[in-house]
C-alpha positions in Angstrom: -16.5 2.4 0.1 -17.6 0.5 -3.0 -15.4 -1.3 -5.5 -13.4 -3.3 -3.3 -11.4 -5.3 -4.8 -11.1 -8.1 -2.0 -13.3 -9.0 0.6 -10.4 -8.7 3.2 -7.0 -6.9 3.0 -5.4 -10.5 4.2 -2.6 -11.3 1.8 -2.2 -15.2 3.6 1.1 -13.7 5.1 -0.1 -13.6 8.5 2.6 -12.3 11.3 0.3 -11.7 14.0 0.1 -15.4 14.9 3.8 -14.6 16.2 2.9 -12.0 18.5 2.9 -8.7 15.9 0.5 -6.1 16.7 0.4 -5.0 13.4 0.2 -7.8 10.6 3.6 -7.4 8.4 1.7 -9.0 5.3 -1.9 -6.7 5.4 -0.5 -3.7 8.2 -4.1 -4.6 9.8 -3.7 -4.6 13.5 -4.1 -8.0 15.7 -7.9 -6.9 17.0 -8.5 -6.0 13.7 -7.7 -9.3 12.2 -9.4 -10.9 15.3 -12.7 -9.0 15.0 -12.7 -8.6 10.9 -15.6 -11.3 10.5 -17.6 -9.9 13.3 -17.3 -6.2 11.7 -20.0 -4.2 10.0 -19.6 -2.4 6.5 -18.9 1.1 8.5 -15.5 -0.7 10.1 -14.5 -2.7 7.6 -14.6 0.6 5.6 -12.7 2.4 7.5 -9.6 0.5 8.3 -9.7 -0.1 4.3 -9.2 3.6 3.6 -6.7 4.0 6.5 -4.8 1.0 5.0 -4.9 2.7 1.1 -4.0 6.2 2.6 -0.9 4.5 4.5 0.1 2.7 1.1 -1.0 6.4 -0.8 1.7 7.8 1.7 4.2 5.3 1.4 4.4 5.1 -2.3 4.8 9.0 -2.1 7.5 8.6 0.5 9.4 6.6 -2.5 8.8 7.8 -5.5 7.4 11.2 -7.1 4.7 11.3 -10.0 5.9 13.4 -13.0 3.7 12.5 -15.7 0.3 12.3 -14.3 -1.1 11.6 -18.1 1.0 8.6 -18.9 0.3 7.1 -14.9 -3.5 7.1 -16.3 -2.5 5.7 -19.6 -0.7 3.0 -18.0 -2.8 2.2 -14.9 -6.4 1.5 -15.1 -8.5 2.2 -11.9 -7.6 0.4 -9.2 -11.4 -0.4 -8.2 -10.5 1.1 -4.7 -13.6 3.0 -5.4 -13.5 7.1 -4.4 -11.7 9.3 -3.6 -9.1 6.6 -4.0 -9.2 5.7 -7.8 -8.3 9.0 -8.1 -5.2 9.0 -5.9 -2.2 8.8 -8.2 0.3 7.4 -5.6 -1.8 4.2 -5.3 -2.1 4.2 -9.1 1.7 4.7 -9.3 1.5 1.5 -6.2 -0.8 -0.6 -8.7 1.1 0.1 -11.6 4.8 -0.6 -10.0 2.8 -3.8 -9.0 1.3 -5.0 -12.0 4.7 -4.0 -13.7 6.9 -6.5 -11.7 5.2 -9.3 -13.3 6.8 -8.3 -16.0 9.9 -7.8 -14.4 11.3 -4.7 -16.5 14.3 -2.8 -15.6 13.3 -0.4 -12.8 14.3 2.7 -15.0 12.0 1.4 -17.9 9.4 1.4 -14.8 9.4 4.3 -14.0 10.0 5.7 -17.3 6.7 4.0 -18.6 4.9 4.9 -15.5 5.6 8.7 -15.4 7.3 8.2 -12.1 11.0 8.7 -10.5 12.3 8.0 -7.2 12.7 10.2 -4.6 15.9 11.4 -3.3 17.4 8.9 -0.9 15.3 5.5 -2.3 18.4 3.8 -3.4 16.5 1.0 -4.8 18.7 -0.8 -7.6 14.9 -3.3 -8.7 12.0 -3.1 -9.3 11.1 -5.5 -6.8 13.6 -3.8 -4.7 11.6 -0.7 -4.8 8.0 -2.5 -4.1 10.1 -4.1 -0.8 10.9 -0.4 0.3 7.3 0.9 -0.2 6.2 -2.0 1.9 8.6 -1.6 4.7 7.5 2.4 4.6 3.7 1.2 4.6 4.8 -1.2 7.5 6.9 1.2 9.8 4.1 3.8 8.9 1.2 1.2 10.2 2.9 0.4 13.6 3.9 4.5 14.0 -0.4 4.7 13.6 -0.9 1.7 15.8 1.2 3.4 18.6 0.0 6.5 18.4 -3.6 5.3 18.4 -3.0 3.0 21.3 0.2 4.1 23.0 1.4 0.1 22.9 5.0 -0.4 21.5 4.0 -2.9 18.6 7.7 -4.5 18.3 
């Protein structure tokens, strides 16, 4: 996967020095964090794309893309590299996340991004929403780490 935009997914919010499986700041899991210096381009780009397909499907867990036109006119590439550049939920992720600096009314957010939430997402912020697609990506990330390993992660 080219275009990375970091050399790690680490975000400095590190929960797996508590006992987490799965990080609550990056969604890696513990080993992964542990053995992230020792792995090879292959590894590293593969738990990259498993982490940008669980925040693809976490963003589309939230909110819907109406306007796929005015999500490109307002997001540039992500520098994911492909197939993810092309994604429009992580555009939509990008977008939400570049627009919180900002800190517009969540209706102008969506509004300028093309975007509305789904039915159920009762988030009243912007930042509100961001905190909900996080918490999806999270629950999402320890569902995977279970599955894969058949460890509860609580």
């Amino acid at each position: 996967m080219r275009g990375m935009l970091r050399r790690t997914p680490c975000i400095g919010i590190c929960s797996t020095t508590y006992g987490d499986l799965v990080c609550r700041g990056c969604k890696r899991f513990a080993h992964e964090i542990v053995g992230w210096n020792g792995y090879e381009r292959t590894q590293r780009d593969a738990v990259w794309a498993r982490l940008l397909a669980l925040r693809a499907g976490a963003t589309a867990h939230c909110v819907t893309v109406v306007d796929q036109d005015r999500l490109a006119a307002m997001t540039p590439e992500p520098g994911f590299g492909e197939p993810f550049d092309t994604d429009p939920h992580l555009r939509a992720h990008e977008g939400l996340r570049r627009l919180a600096g900002e800190a517009p009314a969540l209706a102008e957010a969506l509004a300028r991004l093309g975007l509305v939430l789904r039915d159920g997402i009762r988030a009243a912020t912007l930042e509100a929403l961001l905190r909900e697609i996080d918490q999806e990506l999270f629950r999402r990330s320890v569902a995977q780490y279970e599955r894969n390993y058949r460890t509860p992660a609580l």
